[in-house]
Biopython code that builds the backbone (N, CA, C, O; Angstrom):
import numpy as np
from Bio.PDB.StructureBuilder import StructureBuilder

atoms = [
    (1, "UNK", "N", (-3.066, -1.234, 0.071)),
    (1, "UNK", "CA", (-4.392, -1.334, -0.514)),
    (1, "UNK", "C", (-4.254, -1.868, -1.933)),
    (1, "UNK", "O", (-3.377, -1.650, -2.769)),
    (2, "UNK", "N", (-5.422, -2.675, -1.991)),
    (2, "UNK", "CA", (-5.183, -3.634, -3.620)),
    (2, "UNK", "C", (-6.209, -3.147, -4.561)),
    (2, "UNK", "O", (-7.199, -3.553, -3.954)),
    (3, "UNK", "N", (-6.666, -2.580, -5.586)),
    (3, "UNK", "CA", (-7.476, -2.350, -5.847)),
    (3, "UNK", "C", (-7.468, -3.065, -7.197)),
    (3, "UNK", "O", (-6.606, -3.161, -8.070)),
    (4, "UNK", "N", (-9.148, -3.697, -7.040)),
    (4, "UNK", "CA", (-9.684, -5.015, -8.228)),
    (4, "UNK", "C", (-10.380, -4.534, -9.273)),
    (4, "UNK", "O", (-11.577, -4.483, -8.993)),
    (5, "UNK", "N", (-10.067, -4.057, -10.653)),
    (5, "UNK", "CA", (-11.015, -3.751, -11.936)),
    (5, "UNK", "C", (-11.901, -5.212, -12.337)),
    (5, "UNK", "O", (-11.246, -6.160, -12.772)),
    (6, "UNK", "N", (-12.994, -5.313, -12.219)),
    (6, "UNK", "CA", (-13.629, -6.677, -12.505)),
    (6, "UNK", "C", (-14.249, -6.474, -13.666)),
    (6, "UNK", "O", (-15.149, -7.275, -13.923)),
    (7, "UNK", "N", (-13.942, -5.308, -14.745)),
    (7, "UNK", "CA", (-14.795, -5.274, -15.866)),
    (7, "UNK", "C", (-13.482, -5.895, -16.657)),
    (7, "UNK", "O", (-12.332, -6.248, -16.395)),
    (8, "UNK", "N", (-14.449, -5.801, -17.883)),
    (8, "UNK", "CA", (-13.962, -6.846, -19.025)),
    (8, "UNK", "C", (-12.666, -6.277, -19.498)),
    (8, "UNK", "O", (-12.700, -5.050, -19.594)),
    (9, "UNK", "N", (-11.321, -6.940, -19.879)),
    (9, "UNK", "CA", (-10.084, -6.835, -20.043)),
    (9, "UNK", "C", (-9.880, -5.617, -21.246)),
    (9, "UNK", "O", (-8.936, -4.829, -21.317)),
    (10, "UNK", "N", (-10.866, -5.697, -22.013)),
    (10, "UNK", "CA", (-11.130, -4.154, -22.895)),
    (10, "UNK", "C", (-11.516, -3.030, -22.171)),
    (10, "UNK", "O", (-10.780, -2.053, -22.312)),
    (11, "UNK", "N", (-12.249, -2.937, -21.607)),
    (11, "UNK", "CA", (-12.788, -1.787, -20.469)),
    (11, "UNK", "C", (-11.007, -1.176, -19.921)),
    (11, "UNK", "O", (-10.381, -0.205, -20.345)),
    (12, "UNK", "N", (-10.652, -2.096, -18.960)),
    (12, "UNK", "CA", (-9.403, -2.435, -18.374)),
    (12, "UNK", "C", (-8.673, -1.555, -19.086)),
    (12, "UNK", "O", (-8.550, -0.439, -18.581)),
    (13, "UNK", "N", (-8.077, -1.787, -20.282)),
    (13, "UNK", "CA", (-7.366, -1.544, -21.253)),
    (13, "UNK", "C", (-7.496, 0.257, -21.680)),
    (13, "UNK", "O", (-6.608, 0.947, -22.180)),
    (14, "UNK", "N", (-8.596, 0.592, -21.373)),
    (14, "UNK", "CA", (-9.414, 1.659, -22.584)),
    (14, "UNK", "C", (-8.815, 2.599, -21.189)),
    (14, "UNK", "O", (-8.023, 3.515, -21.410)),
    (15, "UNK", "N", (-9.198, 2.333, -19.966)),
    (15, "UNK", "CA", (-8.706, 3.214, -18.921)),
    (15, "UNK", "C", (-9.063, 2.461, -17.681)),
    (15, "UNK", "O", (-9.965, 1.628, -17.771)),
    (16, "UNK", "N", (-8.465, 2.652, -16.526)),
    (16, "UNK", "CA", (-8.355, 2.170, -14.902)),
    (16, "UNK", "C", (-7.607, 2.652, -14.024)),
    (16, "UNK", "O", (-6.659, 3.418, -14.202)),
    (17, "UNK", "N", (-8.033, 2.191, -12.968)),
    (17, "UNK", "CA", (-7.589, 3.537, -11.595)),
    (17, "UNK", "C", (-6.339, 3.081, -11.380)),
    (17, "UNK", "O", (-6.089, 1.895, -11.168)),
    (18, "UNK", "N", (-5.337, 4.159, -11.428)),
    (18, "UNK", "CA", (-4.071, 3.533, -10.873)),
    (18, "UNK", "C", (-3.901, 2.739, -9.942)),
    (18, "UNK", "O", (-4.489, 2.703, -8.861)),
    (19, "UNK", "N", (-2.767, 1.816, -10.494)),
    (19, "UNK", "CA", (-1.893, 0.847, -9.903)),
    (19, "UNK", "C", (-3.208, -0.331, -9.422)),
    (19, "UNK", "O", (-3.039, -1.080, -8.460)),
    (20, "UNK", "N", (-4.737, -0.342, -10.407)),
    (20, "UNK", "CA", (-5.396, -1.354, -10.150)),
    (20, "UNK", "C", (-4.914, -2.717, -11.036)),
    (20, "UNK", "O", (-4.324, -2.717, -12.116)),
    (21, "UNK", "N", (-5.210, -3.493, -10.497)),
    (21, "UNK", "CA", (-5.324, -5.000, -11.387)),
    (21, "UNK", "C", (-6.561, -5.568, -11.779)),
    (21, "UNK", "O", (-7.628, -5.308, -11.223)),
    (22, "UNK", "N", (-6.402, -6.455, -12.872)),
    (22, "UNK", "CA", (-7.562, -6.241, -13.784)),
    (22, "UNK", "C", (-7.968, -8.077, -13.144)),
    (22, "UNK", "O", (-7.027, -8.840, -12.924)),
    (23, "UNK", "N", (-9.077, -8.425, -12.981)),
    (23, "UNK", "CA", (-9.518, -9.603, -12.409)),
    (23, "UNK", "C", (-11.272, -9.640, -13.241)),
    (23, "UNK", "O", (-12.325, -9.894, -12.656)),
    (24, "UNK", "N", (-11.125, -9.350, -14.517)),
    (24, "UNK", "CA", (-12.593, -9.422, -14.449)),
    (24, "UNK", "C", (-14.047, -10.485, -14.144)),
    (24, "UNK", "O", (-14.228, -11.567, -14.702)),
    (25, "UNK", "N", (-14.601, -10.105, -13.535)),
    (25, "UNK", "CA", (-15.799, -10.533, -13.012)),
    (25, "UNK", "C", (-15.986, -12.493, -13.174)),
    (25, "UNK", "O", (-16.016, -13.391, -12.333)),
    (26, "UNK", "N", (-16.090, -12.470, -14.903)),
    (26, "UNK", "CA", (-16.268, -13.304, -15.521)),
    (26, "UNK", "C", (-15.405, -14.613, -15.060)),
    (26, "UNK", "O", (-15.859, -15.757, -15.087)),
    (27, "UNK", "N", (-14.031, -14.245, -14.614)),
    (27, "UNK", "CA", (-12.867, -15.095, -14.099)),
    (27, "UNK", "C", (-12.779, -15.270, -12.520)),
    (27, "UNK", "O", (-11.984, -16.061, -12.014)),
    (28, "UNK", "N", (-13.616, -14.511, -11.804)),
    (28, "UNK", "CA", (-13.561, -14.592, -10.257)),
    (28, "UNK", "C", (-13.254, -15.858, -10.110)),
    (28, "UNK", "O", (-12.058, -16.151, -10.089)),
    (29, "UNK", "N", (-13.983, -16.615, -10.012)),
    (29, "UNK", "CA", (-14.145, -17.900, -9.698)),
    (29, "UNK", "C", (-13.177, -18.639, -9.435)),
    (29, "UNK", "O", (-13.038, -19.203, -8.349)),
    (30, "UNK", "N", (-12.384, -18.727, -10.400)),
    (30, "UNK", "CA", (-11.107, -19.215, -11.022)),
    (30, "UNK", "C", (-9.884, -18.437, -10.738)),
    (30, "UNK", "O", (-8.818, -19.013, -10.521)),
    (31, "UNK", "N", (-9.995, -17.148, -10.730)),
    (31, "UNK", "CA", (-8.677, -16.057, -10.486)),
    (31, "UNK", "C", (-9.022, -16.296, -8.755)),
    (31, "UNK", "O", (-7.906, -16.233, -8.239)),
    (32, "UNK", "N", (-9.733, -16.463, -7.987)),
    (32, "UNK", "CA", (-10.020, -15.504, -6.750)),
    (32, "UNK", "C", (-8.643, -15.410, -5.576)),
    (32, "UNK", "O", (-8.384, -14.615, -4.673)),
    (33, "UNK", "N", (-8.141, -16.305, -5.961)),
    (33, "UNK", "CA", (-6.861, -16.634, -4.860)),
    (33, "UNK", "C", (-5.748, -15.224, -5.297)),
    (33, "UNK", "O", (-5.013, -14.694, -4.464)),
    (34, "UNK", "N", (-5.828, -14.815, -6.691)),
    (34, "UNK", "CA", (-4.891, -13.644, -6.602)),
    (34, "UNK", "C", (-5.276, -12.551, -5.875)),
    (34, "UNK", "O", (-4.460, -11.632, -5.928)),
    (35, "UNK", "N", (-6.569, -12.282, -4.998)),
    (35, "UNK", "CA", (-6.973, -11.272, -4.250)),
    (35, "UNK", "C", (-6.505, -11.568, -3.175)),
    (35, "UNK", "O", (-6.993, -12.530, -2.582)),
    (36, "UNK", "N", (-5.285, -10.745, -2.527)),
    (36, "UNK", "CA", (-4.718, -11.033, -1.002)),
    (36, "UNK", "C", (-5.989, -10.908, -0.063)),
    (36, "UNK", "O", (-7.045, -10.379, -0.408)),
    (37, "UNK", "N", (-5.686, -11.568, 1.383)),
    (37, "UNK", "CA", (-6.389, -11.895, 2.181)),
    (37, "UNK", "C", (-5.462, -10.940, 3.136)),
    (37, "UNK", "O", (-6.059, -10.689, 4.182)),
    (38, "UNK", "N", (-4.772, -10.621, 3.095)),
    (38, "UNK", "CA", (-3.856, -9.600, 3.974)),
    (38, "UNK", "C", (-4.108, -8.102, 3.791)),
    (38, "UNK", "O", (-4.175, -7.452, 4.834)),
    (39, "UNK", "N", (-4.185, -7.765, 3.195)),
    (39, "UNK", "CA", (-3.925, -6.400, 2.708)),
    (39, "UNK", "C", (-5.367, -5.637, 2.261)),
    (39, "UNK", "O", (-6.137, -6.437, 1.730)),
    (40, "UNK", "N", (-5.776, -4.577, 2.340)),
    (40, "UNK", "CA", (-7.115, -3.774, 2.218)),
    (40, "UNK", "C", (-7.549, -3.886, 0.417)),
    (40, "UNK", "O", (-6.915, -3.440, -0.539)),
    (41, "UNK", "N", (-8.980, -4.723, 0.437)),
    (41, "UNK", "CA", (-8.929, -4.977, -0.896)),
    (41, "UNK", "C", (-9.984, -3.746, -1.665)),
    (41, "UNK", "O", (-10.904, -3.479, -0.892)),
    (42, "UNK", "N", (-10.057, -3.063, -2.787)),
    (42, "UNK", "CA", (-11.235, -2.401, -3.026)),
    (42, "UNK", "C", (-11.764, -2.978, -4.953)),
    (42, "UNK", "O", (-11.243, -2.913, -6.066)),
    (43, "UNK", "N", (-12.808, -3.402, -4.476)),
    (43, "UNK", "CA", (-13.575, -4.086, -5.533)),
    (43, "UNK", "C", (-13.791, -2.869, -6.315)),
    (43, "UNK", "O", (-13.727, -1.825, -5.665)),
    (44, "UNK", "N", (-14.146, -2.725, -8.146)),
    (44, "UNK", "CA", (-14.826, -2.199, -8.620)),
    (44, "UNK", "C", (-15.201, -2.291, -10.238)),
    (44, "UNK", "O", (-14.435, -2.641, -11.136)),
    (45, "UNK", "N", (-16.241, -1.984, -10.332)),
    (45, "UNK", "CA", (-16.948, -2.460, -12.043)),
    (45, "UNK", "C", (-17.562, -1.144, -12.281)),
    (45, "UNK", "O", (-17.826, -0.122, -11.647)),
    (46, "UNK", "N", (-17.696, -1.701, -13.687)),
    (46, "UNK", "CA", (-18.941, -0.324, -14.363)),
    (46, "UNK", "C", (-20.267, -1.350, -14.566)),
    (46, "UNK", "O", (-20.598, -1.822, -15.654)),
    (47, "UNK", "N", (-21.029, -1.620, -13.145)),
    (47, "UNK", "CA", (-21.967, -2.925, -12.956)),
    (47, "UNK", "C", (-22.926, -1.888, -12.210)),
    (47, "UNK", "O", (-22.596, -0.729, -11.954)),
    (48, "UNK", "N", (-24.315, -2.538, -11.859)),
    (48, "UNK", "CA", (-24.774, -2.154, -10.911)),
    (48, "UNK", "C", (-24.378, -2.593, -9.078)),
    (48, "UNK", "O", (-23.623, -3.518, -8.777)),
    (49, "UNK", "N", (-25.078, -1.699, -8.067)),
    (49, "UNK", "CA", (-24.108, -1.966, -7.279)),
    (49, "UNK", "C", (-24.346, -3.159, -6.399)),
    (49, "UNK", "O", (-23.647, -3.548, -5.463)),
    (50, "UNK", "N", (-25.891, -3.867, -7.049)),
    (50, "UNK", "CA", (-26.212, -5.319, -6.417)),
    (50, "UNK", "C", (-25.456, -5.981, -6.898)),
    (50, "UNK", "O", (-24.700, -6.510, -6.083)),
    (51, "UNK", "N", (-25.265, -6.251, -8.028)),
    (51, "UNK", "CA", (-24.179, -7.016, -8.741)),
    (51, "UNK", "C", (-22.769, -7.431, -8.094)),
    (51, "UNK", "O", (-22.446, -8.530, -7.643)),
    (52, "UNK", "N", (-22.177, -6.497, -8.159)),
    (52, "UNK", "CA", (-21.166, -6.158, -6.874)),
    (52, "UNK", "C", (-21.125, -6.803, -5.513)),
    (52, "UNK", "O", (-20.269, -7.313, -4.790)),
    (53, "UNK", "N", (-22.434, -6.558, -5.474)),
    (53, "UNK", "CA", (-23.154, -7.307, -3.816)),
    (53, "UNK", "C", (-22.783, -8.828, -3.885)),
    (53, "UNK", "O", (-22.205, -9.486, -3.020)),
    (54, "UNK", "N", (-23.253, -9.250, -5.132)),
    (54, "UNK", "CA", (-22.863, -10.599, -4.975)),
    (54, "UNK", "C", (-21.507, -10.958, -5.127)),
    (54, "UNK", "O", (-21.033, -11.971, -4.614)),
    (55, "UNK", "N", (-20.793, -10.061, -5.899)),
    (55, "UNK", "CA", (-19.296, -10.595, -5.746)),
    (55, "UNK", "C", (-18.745, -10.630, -4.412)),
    (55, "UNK", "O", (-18.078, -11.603, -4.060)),
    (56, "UNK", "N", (-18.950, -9.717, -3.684)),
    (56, "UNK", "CA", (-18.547, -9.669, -2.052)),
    (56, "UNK", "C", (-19.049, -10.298, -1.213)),
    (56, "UNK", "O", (-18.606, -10.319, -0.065)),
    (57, "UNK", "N", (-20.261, -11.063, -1.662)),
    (57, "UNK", "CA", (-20.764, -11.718, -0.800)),
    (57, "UNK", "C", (-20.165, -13.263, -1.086)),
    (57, "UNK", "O", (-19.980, -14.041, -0.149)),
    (58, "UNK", "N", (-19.944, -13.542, -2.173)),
    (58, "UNK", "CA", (-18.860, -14.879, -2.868)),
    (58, "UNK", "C", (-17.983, -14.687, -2.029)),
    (58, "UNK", "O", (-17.864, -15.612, -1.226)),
    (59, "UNK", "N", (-17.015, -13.464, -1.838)),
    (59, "UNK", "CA", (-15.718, -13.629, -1.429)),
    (59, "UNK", "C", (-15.856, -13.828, -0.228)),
    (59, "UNK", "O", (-15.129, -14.733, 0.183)),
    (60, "UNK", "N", (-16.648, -13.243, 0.707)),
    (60, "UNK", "CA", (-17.319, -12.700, 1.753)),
    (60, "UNK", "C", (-17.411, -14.518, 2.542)),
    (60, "UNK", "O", (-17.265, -14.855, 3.717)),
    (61, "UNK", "N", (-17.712, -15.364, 1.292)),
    (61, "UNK", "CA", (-17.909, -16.660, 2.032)),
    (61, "UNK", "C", (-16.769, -17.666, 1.613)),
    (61, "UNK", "O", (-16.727, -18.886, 1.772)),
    (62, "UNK", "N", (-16.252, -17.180, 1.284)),
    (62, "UNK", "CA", (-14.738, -17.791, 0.986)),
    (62, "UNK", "C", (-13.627, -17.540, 1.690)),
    (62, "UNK", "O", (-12.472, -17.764, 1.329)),
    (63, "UNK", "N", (-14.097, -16.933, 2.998)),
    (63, "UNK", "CA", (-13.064, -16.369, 4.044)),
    (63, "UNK", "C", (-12.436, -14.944, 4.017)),
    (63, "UNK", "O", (-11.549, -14.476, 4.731)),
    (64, "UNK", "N", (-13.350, -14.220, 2.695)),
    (64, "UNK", "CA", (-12.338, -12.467, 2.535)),
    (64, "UNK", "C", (-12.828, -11.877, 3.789)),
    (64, "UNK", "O", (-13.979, -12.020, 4.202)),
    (65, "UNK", "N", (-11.905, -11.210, 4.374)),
    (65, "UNK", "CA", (-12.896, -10.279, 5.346)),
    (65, "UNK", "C", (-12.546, -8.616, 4.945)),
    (65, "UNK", "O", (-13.276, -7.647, 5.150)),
    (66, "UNK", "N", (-11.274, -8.634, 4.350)),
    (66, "UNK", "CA", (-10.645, -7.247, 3.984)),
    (66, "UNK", "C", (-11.305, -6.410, 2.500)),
    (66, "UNK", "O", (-10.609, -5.492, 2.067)),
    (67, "UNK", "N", (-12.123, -6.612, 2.036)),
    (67, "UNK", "CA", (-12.457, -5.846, 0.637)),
    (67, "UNK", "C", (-13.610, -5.080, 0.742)),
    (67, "UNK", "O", (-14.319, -5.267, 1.731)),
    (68, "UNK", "N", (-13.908, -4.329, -0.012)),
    (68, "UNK", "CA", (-15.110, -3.351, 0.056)),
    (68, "UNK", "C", (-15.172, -2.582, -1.279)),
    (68, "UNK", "O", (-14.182, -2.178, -1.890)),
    (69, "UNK", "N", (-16.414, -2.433, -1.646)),
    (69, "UNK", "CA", (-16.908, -1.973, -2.823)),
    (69, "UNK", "C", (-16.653, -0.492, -2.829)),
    (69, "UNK", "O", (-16.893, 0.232, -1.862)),
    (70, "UNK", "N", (-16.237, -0.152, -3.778)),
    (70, "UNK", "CA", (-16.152, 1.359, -4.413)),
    (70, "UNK", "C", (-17.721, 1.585, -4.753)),
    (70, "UNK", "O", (-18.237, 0.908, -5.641)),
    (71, "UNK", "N", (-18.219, 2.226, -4.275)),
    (71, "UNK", "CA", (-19.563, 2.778, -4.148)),
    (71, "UNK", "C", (-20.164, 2.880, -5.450)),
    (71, "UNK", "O", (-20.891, 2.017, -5.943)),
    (72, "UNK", "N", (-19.745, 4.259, -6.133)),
    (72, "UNK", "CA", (-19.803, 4.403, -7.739)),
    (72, "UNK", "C", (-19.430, 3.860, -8.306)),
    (72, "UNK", "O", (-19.797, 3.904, -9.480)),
    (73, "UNK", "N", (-18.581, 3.086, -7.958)),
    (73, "UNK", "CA", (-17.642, 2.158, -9.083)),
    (73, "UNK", "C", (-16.830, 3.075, -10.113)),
    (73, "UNK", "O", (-16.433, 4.222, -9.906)),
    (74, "UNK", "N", (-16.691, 2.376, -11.163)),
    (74, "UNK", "CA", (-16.012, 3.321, -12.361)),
    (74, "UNK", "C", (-16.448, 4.411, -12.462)),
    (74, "UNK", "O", (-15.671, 5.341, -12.248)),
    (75, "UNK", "N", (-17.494, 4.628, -12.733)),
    (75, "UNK", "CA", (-18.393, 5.151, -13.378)),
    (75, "UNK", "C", (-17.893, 6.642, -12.576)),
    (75, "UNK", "O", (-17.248, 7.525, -13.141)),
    (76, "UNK", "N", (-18.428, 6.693, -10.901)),
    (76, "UNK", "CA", (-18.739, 7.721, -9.856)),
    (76, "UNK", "C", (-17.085, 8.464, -10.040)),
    (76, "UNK", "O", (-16.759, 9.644, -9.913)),
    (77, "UNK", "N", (-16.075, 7.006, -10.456)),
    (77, "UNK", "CA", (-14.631, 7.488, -10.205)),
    (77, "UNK", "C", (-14.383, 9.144, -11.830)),
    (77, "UNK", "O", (-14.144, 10.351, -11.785)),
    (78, "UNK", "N", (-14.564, 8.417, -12.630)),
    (78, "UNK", "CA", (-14.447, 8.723, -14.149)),
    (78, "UNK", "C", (-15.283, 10.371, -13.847)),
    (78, "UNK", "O", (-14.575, 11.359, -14.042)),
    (79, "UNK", "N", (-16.954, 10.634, -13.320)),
    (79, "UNK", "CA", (-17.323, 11.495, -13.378)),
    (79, "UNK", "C", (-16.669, 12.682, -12.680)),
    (79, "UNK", "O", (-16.647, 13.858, -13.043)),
    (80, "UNK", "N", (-16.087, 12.053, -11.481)),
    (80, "UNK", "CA", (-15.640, 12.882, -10.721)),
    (80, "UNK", "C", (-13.882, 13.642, -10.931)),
    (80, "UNK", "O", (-13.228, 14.393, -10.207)),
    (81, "UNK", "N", (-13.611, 13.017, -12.234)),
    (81, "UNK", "CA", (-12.175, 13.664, -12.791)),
    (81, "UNK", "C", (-11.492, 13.145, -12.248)),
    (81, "UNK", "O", (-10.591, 13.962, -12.063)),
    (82, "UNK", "N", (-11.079, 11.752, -11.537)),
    (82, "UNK", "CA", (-9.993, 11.389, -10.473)),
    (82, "UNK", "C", (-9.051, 10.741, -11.958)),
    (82, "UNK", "O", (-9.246, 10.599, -13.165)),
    (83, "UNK", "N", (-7.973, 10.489, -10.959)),
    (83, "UNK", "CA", (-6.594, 10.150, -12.493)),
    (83, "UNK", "C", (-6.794, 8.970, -12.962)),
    (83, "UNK", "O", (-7.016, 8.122, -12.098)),
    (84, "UNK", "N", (-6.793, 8.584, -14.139)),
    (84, "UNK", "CA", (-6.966, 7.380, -14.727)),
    (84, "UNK", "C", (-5.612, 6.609, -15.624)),
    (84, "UNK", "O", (-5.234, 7.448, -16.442)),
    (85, "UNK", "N", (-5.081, 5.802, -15.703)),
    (85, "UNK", "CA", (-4.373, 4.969, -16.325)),
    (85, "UNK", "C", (-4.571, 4.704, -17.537)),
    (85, "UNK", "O", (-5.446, 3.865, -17.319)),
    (86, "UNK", "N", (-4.459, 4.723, -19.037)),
    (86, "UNK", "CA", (-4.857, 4.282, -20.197)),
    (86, "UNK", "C", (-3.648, 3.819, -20.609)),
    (86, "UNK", "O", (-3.533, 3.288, -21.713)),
]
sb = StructureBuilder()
sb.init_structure("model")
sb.init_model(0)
sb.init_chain("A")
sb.init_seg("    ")
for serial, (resi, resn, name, xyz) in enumerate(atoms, 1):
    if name == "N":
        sb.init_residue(resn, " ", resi, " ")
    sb.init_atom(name, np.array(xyz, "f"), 0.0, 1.0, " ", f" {name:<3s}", serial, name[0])
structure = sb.get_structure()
């Protein structure tokens, strides 16, 4: 499992879910090929969760079939005390 931080490289920095990689949002476009097409991908931002919608739906038409949104995103992760990386 790959898991994608798409907020901004400061966010990233300040704290993130282990062993994620930082791809923010802003760079999709351009980064998107470092998201394996093999392996279980999990998207996530401190965005709303339409927002999101459209990133998966980009990838979604670019041939991803393996990724899926973290529901809460950061945010749901952070409230809920899970371990964080700084």
């Amino acid at each position: 499992m790959v898991l994608v931080d798409m907020r901004k490289p400061a966010e990233y920095q300040a704290g993130h879910l282990p062993g994620a990689i930082s791809l923010p949002m802003a760079d999709l476009a351009r980064r998107h090929r470092e998201i394996p097409k093999a392996a279980r991908v999990v998207l996530y931002c401190q965005c709303p969760l339409e927002e999101m919608g459209g990133v998966y739906n980009f990838l979604f038409d670019l041939g991803y079939k393996n990724h899926v949104v973290l529901e809460d995103g950061f945010d749901g992760w952070y409230r809920s005390r899970y371990p964080l990386v700084k």
